[in-house]
N, C-alpha and C positions, 0 to 999 in steps of 0.2 A: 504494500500500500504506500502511495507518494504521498505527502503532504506539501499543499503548494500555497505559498501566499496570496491571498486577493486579489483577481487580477487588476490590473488600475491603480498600482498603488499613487496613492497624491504626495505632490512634491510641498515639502514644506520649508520655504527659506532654499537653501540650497542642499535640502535635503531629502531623498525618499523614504517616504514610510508606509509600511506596510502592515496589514491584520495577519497576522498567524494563529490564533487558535482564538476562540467567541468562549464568555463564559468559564473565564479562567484566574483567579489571582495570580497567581503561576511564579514570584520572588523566580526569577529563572537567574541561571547561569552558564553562560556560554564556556566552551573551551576549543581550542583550536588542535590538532594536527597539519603539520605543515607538509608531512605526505598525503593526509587521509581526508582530511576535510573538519567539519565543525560539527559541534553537538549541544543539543541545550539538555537540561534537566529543568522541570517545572512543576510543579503544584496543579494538580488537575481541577480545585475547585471553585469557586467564585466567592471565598470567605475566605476571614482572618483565620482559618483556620476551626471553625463551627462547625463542621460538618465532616463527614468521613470522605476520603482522600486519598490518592496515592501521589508517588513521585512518576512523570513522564518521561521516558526519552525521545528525543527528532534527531537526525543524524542529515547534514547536507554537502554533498560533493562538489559545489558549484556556488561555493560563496556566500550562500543562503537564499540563490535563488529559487531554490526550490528545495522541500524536506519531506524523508519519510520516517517513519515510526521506527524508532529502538526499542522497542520496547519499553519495560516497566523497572526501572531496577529496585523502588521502594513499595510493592503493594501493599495496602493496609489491614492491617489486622482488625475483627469485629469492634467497634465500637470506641475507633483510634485512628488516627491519618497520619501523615507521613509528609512533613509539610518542609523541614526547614534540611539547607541542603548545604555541600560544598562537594566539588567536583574537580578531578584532573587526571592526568594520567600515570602511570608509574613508568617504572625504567625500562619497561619491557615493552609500554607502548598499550596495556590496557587500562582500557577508561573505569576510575575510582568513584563510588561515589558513595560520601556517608550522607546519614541523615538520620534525623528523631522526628516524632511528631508530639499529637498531644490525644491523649485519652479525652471524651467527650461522652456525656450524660444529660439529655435534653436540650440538648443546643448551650453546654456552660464546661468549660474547661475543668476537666477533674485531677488529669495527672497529667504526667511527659511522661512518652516513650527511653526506652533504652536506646544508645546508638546503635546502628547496622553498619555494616562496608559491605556494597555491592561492587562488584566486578565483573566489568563485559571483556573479557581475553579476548586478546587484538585480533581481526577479522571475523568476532563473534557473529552470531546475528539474535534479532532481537527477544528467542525466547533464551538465550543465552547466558543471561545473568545468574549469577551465583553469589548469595546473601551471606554474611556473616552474621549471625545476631546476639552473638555474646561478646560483643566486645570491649575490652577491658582501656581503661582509663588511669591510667597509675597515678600515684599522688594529685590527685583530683577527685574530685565527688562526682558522682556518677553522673548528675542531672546536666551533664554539660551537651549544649545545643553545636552545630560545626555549621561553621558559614564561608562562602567564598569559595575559595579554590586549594586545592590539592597541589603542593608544588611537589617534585620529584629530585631532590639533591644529591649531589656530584659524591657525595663520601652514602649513597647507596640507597639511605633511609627516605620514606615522606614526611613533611610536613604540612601542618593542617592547624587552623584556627579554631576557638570551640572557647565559647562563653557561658554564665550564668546567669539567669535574670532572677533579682528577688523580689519584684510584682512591681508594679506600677509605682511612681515616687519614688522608689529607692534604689541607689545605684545599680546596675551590672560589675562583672570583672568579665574580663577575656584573657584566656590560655594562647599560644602557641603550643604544637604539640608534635610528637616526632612520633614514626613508626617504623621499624626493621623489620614486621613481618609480612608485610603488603596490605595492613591496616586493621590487622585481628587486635594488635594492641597496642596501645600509644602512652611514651611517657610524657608527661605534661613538664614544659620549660616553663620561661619567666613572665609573670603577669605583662599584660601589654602596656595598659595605661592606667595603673591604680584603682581605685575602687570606681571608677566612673567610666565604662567602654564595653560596648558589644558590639556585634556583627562587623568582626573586622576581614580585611582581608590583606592576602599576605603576596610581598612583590621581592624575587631576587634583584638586588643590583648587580653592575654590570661584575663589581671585583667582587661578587661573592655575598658580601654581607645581606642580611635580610632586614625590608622595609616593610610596613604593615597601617592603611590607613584603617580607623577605627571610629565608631560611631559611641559620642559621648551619651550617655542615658538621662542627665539631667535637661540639658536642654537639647539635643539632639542637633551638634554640629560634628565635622568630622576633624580631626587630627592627623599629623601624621607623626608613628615614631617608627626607630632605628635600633637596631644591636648591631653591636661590633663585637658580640663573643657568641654566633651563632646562634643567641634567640636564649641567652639565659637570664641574660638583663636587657633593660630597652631604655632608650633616652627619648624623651618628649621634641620634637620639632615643630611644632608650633600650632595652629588652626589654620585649617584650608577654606572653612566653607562659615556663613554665619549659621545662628540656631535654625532648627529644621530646614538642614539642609544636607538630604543623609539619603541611605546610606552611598558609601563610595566603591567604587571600581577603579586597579592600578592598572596599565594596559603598557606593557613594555614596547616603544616605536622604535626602537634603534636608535640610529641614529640624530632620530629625529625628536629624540627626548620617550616621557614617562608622562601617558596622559591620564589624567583623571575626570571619571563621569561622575553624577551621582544626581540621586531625586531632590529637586526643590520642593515643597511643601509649606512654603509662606503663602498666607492668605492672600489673595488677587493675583499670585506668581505662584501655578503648580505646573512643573516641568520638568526636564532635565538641563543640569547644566553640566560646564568642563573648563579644566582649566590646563595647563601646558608646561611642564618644564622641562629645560631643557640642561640642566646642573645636574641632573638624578636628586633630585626632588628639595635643593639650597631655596631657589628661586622658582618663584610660579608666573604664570600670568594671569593677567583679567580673567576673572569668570568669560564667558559666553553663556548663552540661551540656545539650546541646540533645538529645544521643542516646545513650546506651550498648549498646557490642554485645558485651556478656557475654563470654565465652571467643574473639573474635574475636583474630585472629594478624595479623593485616594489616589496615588501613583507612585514610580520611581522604580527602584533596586536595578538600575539600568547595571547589564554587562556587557564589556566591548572586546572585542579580537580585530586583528588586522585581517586582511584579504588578499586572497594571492596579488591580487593586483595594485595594493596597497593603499588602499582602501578602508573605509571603518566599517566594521556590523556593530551597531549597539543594539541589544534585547533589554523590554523591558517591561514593564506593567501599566495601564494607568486604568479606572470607573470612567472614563469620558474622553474621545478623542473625537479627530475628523472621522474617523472609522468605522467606531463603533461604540453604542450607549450600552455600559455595564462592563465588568470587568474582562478586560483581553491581554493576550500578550499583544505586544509591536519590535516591529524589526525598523530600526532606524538605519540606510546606506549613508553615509556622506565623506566626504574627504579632508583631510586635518587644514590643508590650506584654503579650504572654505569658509575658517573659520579664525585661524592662527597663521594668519600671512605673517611672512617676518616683514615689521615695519614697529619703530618706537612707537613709545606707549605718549600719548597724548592727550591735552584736554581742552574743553572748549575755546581756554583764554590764550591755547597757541597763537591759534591765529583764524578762529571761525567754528562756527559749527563742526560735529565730527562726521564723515560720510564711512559707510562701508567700505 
């Protein structure tokens, strides 16, 4: 079975966007293979998470122009869904993907799930998956949620991010966390960002060291911090985004720097925005507005990968677009210098108005 975007997608600004699945909250996360093609993982249902649920896969050969079904790697167990995810490959080239959900009893959150590691073994196909579901967590408490991406490091092991929440008002903590057995179990490293940070995600720099932005719980802006001893302690780099303005995505350009997406969520501005640097993440640039969805109540968790043709795919969520009324995913095409021309940063009283 293919799954194919809308046809017609509308350009918005200087960018295409497209409907990929109707009736979905779907927090997706894209990953790339730079032989194989792209994959999302998504949240099949049209809630926060109310309702029973699994996780989805789409698998696309052709940039994102078009997708078919991977299958299922989180299906949900009676009376429990399977909502919140992180994904990536390992060293061998098959795609990882943890996830928990949340127990539910008349439409009201009762418990959290246990973590799973699914694994679709490279050139699998999609009833292929193979669940882990005892997996172990070491010096950590069990209830930890995993967000973002799965990276695959040089001395063998994965790493993987994986937070706390203790309910509404009151801080989060987020883990880094390593694994040597292809994800059956993980030691937990160094807090990320103190008692105030979830749903991070984690970005190698170029010499090695790991970069992770993180989503604050109090008022919900993003940060970004740093280790220089492989993720056992982490230093604070500063705010990237102002409050609800979350969460974020690291997208390695090469050469061309370390971009960052992430959902806006300020009243009368719900979108996605991005910002650019080109230091390995010293220096940023101006925000941009890559997409506005007008009267939309809910959006964001955008994820971006490059394209063979070098190019963006951003995946993301929003309740209201040009597309579609109610929760969808969307595949956003655009290209960085549509947005991030190299020209100084300027302002009105240079010398006039600012044009595009």
């Amino acid at each position: 079975m293919r799954l194919n975007p809308e046809a017609g997608g509308r350009t918005v600004a200087a960018m295409e966007l497209h409907l990929l699945q109707r009736d979905v909250c779907a927090w997706p996360v894209l990953v790339r293979d730079r032989e194989r093609g792209i994959g999302i993982v998504h949240f099949d249902r049209p809630s926060h998470g109310l309702e029973e649920g699994d996780l989805q896969a789409m698998w696309s050969d052709d940039d994102g122009a078009t997708w078919r079904c991977a299958g299922v790697p989180a299906p949900h167990e009676p009376g429990a869904n399977r909502m919140h995810v992180a994904s990536g490959f390992d060293h061998a080239g098959n795609w990882i993907v943890l996830s928990t959900g949340l127990r539910i009893l008349e439409g009201r959150h009762v418990g959290t799930e246990r973590v799973w590691c699914s694994t679709l073994p490279r050139g699998g196909g999609p009833s292929e998956w193979r669940i882990e579901r005892g997996v172990r967590i070491e010096e950590a408490d069990t209830h930890l949620i995993p967000h973002g991406r799965v990276l695959a490091l040089p001395d063998g092991r994965l790493a993987a991010t994986f937070y706390q929440s203790h309910g509404r008002g009151r801080p989060s903590r987020s883990w880094i966390a390593f694994s040597g057995d292809g994800g059956a179990s993980w030691r937990a490293g160094g807090l990320l960002a103190g008692e105030d940070a979830n749903e991070a995600v984690l970005h190698r720099a170029d010499d090695g060291r790991p970069l992770a932005v993180v989503r604050t719980h109090v008022d919900h802006h993003l940060r970004l911090v740093a280790s220089g001893d492989a993720g056992e302690t982490w230093r604070d780099r500063g705010a990237l985004t102002l409050p609800m303005q979350h969460p974020g995505d690291l997208t390695d350009l090469g050469a061309a720097g370390l971009l960052l997406t992430y959902g806006i969520r300020n009243r009368g501005l719900m979108g996605l925005g991005a910002r650019l640097s080109r230091d390995g993440g010293s220096t940023w640039s101006a925000p941009v507005v890559l997409v506005q969805f007008g009267e939309a109540t809910d959006c964001g968790y955008p994820s971006t990968v490059v394209c063979g043709d070098g190019g963006l795919l951003t995946v993301a969520y929003s309740d209201l677009s040009s597309l579609f009324r109610g929760y969808h995913l969307l595949a956003l095409r655009w290209r960085l210098e549509e947005f991030f021309e190299p020209r100084p940063l300027r302002s009105i009283s240079d010398d006039g108005p600012l044009r595009a």
